[in-house]
C-alpha positions, 0 to 999 in steps of 0.5 A, spaced: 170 357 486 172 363 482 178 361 478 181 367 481 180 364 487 182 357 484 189 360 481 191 363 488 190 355 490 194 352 485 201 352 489 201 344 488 209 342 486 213 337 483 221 336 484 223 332 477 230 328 479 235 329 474 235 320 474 228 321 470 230 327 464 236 330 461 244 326 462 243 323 468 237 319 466 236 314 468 235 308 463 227 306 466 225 314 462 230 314 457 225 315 450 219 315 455 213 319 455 213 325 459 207 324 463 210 316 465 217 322 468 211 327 471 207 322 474 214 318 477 215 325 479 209 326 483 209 319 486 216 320 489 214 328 490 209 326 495 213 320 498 218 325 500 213 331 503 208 326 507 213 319 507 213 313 506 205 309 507 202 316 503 197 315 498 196 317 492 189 316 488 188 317 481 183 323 483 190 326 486 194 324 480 188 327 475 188 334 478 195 335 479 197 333 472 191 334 468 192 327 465 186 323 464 184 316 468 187 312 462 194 316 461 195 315 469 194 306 469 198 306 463 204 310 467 203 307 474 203 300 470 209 301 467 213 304 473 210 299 478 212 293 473 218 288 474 224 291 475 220 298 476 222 305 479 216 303 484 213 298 488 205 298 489 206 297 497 198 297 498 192 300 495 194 307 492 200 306 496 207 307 492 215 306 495 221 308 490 224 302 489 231 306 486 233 312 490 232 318 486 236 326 488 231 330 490 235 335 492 238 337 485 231 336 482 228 341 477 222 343 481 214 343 475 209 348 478 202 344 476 199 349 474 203 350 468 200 343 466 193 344 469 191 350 467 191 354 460 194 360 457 192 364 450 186 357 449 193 352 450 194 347 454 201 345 455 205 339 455 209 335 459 216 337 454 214 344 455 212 344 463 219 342 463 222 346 459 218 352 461 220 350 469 228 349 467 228 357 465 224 359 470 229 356 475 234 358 471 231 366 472 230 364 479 238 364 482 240 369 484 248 365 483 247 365 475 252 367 471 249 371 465 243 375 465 239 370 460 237 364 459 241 363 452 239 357 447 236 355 441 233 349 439 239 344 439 240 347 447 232 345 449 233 338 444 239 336 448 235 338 456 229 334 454 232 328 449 229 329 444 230 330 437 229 337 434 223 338 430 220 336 438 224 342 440 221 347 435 214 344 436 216 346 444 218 353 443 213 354 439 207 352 443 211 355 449 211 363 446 204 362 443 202 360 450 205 368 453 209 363 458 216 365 455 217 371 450 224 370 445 229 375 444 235 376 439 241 378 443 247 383 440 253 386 444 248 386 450 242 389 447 235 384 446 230 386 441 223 382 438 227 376 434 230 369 433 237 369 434 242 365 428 249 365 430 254 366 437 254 374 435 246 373 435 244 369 441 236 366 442 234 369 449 229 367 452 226 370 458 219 368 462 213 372 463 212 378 469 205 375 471 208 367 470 215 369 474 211 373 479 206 367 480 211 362 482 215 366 487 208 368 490 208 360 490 215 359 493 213 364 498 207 361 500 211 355 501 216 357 505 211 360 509 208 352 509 214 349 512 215 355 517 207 353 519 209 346 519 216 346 523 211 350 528 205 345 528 212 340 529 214 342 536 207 339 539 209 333 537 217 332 539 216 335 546 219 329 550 214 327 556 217 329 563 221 322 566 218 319 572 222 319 577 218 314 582 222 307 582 216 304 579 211 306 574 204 306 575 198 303 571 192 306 569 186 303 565 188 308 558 195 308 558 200 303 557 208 302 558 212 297 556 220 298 558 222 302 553 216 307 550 210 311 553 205 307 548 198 311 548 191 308 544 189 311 537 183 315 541 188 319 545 193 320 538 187 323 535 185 327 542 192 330 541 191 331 534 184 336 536 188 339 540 194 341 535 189 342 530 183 346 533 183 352 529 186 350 522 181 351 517 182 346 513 183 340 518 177 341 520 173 343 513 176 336 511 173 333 518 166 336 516 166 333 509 168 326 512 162 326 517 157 328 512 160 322 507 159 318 513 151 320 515 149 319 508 153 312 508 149 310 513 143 312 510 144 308 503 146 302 507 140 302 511 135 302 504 140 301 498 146 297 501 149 297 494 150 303 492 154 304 498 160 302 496 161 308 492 161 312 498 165 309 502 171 309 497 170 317 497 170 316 505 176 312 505 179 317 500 177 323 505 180 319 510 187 319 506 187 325 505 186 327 512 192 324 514 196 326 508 194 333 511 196 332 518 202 330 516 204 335 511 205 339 517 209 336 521 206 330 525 209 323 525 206 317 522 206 314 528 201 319 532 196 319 527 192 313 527 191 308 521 182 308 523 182 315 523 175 316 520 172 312 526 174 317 532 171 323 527 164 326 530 
């Protein structure tokens, strides 16, 4: 994949609620690592998109964050421990133990985080400091045209002391993310403002900009998509009018709800998805997995586990991906892989 290619796929969010940075923190990430903050804010993110039973591997963690494996098992121990924000609820399968607000949460673009710029990679402090400016240039409802602050002002949002701030502003222009100006009586020039009459202004850059609200357009569409995918699942089944209801050998009526076998969900499914490139391509690469399987269990069981922890993950994947648009986790079957052809 060309990294132009790669560029327009990396729409992946994260929306870090304020119980996890700034004055609302919460005291579990109060003097915490920013990749302990970015990593809760995945979990939770992923949560609230695919609901509760997704999983979350550490290949998912590693591509998004661009944390290594390391990083990732010290932070979900630590968020996972006694008294912590989340509760392990099975194998790569984690709950929110506190009730984070999503809804005024600061929204992290990972490739912010992934990606390098000008030969830097940026940090956790500067991925968010970096995403509050550009959500601030983002609202239309703003009171001043520009994002006004020094290094007291950045300090204060990360919570942390000053001399971090200045390694974060520093880091950030290097990187081309952000471009700073002075302000006097409403006019910008190239510069570093030192008091109330000379203002620090701090404006993003065009393609970073651009690239964000293609990201958010992307997503929008996303959910349009996924609100249409829905409909085929919340139509209610015509009442039958017949005094008694009948049985068939493949369906099965209790005295409140139409049940139906896991092979019918994964029909309905087929149907609801035959022309969506991705569910298939998923679908693809699950069947290849399982062939090869088969063939090493038969000459080397050994070396089999290996490909069915990478089933077992193509299998997540694909129901964190039938979710994503729109279909209840109810409707898609737990053993999806073994209705797959």
């Amino acid at each position: 994949m060309s990294g132009t290619t790669a560029k327009q796929l990396n729409n992946k969010f994260s929306i870090v609620p304020p119980e996890l940075i700034g004055r609302s923190c919460s005291p579990l990430f109060r003097n915490c690592g920013k990749s302990k903050v970015l990593t809760a804010a995945l979990l939770n993110t992923r949560e609230t998109v695919f609901g509760n039973g997704c999983t979350t591997s550490y290949t998912d963690f590693v591509n998004e964050l661009g944390y290594s494996r390391s990083i990732i098992a010290r932070n979900i121990v630590e968020l996972t421990s006694d008294g912590g924000a989340f509760t392990r609820a099975g194998q790569s399968k984690y709950a929110a133990a506190i009730d984070f607000d999503t809804k005024h949460g600061l929204p992290v673009y990972h490739f912010l985080r992934v990606e390098m710029f000008n030969g830097l990679r940026l940090t956790g402090n500067d991925v968010l400091f970096v995403s509050n400016v550009i959500r601030y240039y983002l609202n239309d409802d703003r009171e001043q045209k520009y994002f006004i602050g020094g290094e007291i002002r950045v300090a204060s949002f990360l919570g942390t002391v000053e001399s971090t701030a200045h390694g974060v502003i520093n880091r950030v222009l290097k990187a081309g993310i952000l471009h700073r100006f002075v302000m006097h009586e409403g006019k910008l020039e190239m510069g570093k403002g030192i008091n109330g009459d000379y203002q620090t202004v701090y404006v993003v850059d065009d393609k970073i900009l651009k690239r964000v609200k293609a990201i958010r357009k992307a997503l929008r569409k996303a959910q349009a998509d996924k609100e249409a995918v829905k409909t085929l699942f919340t139509v209610k089944p015509e009442q039958n009018t017949d005094k008694k209801l009948r049985r068939c050998d493949d369906v099965h009526y209790n005295k409140y709800t139409l049940e139906i076998s896991d092979e019918q969900k994964f029909h309905k499914l087929e149907v609801a998805f035959a022309s969506d490139e991705k569910y298939l391509n998923i679908k693809q690469r699950f069947a290849r997995l399982r062939t090869a399987w088969l063939d090493t269990f038969r000459t080397a069981p050994a070396r089999a586990d290996e490909l069915e922890a990478e089933m077992n993950d193509v299998a997540d994947e694909l129901r964190a991906y039938i979710q994503s648009r729109g279909a209840p986790p109810d409707d898609v079957p737990d053993d999806i892989g073994k209705y797959i052809k």
